[in-house]
C-alpha positions as CSV (number, residue, x, y, z in Angstrom):
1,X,72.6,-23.9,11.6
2,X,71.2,-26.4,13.9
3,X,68.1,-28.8,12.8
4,X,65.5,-27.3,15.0
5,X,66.2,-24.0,13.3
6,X,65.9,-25.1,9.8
7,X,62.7,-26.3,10.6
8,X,61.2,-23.3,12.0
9,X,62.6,-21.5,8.7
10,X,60.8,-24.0,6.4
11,X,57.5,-23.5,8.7
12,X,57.4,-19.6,8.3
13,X,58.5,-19.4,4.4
14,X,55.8,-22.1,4.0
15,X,53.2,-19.8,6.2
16,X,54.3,-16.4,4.1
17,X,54.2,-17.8,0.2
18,X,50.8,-20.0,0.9
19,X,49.0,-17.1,2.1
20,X,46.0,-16.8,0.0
21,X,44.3,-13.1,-0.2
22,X,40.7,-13.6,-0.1
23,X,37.8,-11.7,-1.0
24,X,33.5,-12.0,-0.2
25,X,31.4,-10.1,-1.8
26,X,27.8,-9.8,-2.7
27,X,26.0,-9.4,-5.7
28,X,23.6,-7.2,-4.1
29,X,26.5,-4.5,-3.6
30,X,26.3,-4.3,0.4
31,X,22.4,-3.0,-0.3
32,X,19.5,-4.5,2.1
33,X,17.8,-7.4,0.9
34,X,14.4,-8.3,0.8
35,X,13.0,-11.5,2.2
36,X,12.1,-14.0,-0.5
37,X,14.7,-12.5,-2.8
38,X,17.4,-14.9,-4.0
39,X,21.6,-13.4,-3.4
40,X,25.2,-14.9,-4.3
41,X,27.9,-14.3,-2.1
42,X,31.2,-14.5,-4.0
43,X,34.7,-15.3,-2.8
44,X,37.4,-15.3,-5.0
45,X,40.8,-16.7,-3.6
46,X,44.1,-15.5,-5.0
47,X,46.8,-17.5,-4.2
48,X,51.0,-17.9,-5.5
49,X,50.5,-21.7,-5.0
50,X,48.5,-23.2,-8.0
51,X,48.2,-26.6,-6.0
52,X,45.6,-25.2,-4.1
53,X,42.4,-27.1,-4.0
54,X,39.1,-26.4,-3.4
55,X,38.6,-29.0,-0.5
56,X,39.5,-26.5,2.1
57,X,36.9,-23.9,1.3
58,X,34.3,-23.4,3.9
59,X,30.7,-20.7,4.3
60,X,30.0,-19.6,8.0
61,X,26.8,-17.9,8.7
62,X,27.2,-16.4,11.9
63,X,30.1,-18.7,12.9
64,X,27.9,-21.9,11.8
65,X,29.2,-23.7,9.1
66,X,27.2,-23.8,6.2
67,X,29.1,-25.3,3.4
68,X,32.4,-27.1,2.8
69,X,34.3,-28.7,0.1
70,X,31.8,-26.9,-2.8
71,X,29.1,-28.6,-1.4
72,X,26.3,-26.7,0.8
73,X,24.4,-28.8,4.0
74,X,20.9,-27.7,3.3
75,X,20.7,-28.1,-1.0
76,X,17.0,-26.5,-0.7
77,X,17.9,-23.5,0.2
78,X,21.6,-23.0,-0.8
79,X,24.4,-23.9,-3.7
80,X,27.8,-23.4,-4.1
81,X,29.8,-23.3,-7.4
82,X,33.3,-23.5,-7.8
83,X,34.8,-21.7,-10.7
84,X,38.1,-21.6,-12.3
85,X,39.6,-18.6,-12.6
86,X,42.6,-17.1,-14.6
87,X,45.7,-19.2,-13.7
88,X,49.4,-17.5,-14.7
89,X,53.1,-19.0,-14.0
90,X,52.9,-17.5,-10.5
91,X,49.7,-17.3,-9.7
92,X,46.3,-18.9,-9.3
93,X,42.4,-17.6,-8.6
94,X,39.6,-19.3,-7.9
95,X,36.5,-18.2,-7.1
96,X,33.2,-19.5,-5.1
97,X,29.9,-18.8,-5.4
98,X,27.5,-19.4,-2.2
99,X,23.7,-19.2,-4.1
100,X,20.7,-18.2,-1.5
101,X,18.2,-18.8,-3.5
102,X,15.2,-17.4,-1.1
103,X,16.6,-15.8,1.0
104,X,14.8,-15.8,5.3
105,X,15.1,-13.6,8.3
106,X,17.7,-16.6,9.5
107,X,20.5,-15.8,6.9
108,X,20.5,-12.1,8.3
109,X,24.2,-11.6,9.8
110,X,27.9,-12.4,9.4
111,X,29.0,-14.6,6.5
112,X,32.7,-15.8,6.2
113,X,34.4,-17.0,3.6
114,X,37.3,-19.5,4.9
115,X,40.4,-20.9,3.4
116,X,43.6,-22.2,4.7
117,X,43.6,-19.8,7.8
118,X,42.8,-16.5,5.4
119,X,39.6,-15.4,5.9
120,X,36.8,-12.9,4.8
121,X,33.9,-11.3,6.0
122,X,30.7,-9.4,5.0
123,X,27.2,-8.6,6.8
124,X,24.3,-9.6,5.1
125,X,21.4,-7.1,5.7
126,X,18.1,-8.3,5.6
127,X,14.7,-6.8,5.5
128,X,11.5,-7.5,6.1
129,X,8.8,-5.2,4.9
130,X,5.5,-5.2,7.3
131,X,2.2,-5.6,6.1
132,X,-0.7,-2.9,7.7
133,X,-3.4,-4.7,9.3
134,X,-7.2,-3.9,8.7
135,X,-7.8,-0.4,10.4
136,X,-9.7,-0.5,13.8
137,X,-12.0,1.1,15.9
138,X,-11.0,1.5,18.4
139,X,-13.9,4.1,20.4
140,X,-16.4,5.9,19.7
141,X,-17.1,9.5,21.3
142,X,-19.2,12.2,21.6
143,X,-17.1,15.6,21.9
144,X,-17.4,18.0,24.7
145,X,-18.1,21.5,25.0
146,X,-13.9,22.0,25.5
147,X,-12.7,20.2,22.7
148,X,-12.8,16.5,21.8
149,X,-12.0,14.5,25.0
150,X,-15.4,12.9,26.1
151,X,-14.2,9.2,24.3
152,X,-16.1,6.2,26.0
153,X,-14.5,2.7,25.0
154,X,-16.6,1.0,22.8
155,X,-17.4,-2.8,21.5
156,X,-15.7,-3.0,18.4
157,X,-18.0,-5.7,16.7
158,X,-21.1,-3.5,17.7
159,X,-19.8,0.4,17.9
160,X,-21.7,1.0,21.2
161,X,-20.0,2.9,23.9
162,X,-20.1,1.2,27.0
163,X,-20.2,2.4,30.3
164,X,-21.3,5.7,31.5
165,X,-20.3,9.2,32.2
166,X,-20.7,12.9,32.0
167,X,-19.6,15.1,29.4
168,X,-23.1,17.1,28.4
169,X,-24.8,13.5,27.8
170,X,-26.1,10.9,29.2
171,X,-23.3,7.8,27.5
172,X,-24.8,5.2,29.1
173,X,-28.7,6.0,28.3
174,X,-27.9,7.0,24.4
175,X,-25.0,5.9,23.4
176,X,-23.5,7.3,21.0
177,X,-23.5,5.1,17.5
178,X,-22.2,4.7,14.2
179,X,-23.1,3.6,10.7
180,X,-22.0,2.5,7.9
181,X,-18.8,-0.2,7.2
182,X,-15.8,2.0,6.0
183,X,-16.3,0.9,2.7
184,X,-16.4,2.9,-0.6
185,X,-20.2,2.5,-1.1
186,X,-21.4,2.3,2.7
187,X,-18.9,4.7,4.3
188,X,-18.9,5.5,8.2
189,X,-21.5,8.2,9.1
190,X,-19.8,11.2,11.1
191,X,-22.7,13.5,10.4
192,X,-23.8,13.0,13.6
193,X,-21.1,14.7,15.5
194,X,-19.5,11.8,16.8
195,X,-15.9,11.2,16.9
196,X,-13.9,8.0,15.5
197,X,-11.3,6.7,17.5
198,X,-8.6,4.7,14.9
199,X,-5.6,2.5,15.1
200,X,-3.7,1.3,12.6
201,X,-1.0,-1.2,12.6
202,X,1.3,-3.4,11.1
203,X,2.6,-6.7,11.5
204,X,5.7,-7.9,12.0
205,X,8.6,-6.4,10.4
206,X,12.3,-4.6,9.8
207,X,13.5,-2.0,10.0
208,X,11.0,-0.1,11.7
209,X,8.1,1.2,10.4
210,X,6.8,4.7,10.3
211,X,2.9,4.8,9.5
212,X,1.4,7.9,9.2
213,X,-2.3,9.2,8.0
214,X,-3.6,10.9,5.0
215,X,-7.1,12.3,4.0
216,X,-8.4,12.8,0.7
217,X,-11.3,14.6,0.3
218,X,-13.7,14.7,-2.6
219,X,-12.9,18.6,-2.9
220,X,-9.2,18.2,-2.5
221,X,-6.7,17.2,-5.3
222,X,-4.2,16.0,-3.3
223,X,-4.0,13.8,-0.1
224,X,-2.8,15.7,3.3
225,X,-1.4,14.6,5.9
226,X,-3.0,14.2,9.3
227,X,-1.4,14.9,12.7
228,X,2.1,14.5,11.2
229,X,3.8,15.1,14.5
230,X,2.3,11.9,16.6
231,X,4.5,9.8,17.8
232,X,4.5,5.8,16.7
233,X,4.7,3.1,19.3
234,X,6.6,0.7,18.7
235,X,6.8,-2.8,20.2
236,X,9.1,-5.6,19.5
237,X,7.7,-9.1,18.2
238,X,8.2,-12.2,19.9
239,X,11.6,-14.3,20.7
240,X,11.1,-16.5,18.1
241,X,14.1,-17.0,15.5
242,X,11.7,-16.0,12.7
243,X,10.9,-12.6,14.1
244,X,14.2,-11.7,16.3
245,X,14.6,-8.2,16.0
246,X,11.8,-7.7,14.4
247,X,9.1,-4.8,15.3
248,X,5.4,-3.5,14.9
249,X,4.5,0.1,14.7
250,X,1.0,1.4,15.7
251,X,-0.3,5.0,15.6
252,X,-3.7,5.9,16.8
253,X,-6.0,9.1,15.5
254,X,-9.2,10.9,16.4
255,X,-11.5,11.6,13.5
256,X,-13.7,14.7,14.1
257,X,-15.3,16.3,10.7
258,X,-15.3,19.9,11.9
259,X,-11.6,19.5,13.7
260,X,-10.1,18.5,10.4
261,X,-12.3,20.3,8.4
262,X,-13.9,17.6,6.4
263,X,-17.2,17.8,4.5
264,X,-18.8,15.0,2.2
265,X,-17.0,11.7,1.2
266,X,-12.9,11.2,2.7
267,X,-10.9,8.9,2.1
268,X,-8.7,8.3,5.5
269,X,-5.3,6.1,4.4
270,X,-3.0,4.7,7.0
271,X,0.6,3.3,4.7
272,X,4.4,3.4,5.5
273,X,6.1,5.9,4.6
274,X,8.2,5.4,1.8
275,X,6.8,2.5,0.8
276,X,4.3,1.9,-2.7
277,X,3.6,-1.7,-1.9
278,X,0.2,-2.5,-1.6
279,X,0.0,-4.5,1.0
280,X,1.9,-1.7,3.1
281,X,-1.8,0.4,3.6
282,X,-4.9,0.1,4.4
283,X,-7.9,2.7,4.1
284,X,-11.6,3.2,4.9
285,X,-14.2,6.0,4.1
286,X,-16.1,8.6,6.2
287,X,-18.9,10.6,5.8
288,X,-19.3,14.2,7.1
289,X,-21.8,16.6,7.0
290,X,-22.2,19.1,3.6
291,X,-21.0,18.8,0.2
292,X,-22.7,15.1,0.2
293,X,-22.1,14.1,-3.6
294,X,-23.1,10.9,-4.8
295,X,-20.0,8.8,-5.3
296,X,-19.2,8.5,-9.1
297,X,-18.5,4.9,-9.8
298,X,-14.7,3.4,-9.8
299,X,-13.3,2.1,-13.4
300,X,-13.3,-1.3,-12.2
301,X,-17.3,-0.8,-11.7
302,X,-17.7,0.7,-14.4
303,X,-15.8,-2.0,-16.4
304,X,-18.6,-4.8,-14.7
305,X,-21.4,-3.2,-15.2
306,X,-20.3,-3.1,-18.9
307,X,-19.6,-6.9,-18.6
308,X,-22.8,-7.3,-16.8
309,X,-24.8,-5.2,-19.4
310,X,-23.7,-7.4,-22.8
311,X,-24.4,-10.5,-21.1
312,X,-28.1,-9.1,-20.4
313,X,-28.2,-8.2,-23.6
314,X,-26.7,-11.1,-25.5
315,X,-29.3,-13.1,-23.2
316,X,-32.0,-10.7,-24.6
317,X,-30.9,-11.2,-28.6
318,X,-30.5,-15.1,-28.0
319,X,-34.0,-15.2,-26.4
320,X,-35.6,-13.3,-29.4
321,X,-34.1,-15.4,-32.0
322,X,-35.3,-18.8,-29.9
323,X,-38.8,-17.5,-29.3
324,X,-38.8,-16.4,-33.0
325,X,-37.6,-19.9,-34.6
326,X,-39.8,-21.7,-32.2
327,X,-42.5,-19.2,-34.0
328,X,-42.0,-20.3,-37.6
329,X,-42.0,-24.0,-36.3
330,X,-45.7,-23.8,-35.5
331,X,-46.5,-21.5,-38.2
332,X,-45.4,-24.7,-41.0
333,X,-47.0,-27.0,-38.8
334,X,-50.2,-25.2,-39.1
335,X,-50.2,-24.7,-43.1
336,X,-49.7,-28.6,-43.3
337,X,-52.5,-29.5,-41.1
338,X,-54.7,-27.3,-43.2
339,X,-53.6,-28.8,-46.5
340,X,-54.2,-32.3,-45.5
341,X,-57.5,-31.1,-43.6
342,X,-58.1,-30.2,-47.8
343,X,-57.2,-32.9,-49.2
């Protein structure tokens, strides 16, 4: 056996018995995580040689490197640990922990855990749930004979249609208007016959969001849903690296009392579905004609006028006890002018 060969012997048994089998995982069990949580990748390395050190290791995001020799590039926002694991006459593991500790839309992607040519891999899902922005109107419109299609755009800051048109009245001589705000206590006034045009919206987000509306009337125990079947547009954000991928939803809906049968006080709700954060929906009130009941006040109302009555009152007893100290005060000072006026 000739030199050359005995080296490319030595070169493959080297290349078979320091093959290290490799593992990354993910505390967060392959499950989506939320931005602003904090996630450890894992990678344990099981290897026959125990000379292996931990130089070698190396975290790619996306095939940029992120961390090498147990030591991350950006401390802010990672960590690594190296831990020792179980070492036997054959055998040695260690294992590596890669800390995220908020995690961004940028770390969404392919991580790789590298070591001595043995490599593994894992995709690190990432979402982003979207905020619902304020609710708009979006028209104002005065329904025709045919159904509800005589809409005129309007000036969101002032409700006034503009333009003109036909329909069975004159839009541009009496426009059509609305009051109130939305809110609880000063609701928008449909009694009219006017129709609201809505849109609601979110902000930028992932996975795409579904919104949908509800109404909750005063007479009703339960929400319902409203036009379940219309369809969300959806628009992708801009190219920036923070929102890549990322999308808004918007869905739109025409408020007529008698078309959904509304009477009195209803709450309409625009929120993701399948979502209970808070920030995912927004709501306003309307007010329709019949069954007008005075709204009863909310608990947290309820709790300030409490506040706000003992304060008046603890005002009221302080002010009697002054008034009534500052009463015996002149009543001595009288007696003693009289007694000396005797003396």
């Amino acid at each position: 056996m000739n030199l050359s060969t005995w080296v490319y012997l030595s070169l493959f048994v080297s290349a078979v018995f320091t093959r290290s089998e490799i593992a990354l995982t993910s505390d967060s069990s392959d499950s989506p995580v939320l931005i602003g949580q904090s996630v450890t990748l894992r990678c344990t390395v099981s290897s026959r040689f125990a000379h292996q050190t931990n130089l070698s290791i190396i975290f790619l995001q996306n095939g940029t490197m992120k961390a090498e020799n147990c030591k991350a590039y950006n401390t802010e926002r990672y960590e690594v640990t190296c831990e020792a694991g179980g070492n036997t006459i054959n055998s040695s593991t260690q294992t590596y922990l890669f800390h995220i500790k908020s995690i961004s839309w940028t770390d969404r992607g392919k991580w790789t855990c590298l070591l001595s040519g043995s490599s593994s891999d894992i995709f690190l899902e990432v979402h982003v749930p979207p905020k619902m922005a304020p609710i708009q109107v979006s028209r104002i419109a005065l329904p025709s004979s045919g159904g509800l299609s005589s809409a005129r755009g309007t000036d969101p800051h002032t409700n006034n249609v503009g333009g003109g048109g036909s329909g069975g009245a004159d839009l541009a001589s009496h426009p059509p208007r609305i009051y109130g705000l939305g809110t609880r206590t000063n609701p928008y006034d449909l009694r009219s016959g006017v129709e609201l045009h809505l849109i609601c919206r979110t902000d930028c987000g992932y996975p795409r969001a579904l919104p949908e509306w509800t109404v909750n009337n005063m007479s009703e125990s339960q929400p319902r849903k409203l036009d379940p079947k219309r369809n969300v547009v959806t628009q992708t954000c801009d190219g920036k690296i923070e929102t890549r991928n990322m999308s808004t939803s918007m869905v739109t809906l025409k408020v007529h009392c008698e078309a959904f049968h509304l009477t009195g006080i209803n709450k309409l709700r625009c929120a993701i579905a399948d979502s209970n954060e808070p920030a995912a929906s927004k709501h306003i009130y309307i007010l329709c004609p019949g069954g007008e009941i005075p709204m009863t006040l909310t608990s947290g109302e309820m709790i300030g006028l409490g506040v706000a009555a003992i304060a008046l009152f603890s005002l009221f007893i302080t002010g009697c006890i002054l008034l009534r100290g500052r009463s015996k005060e002149s009543a001595i000072i009288s007696s003693s002018h009289t007694r000396a006026e005797l003396v």
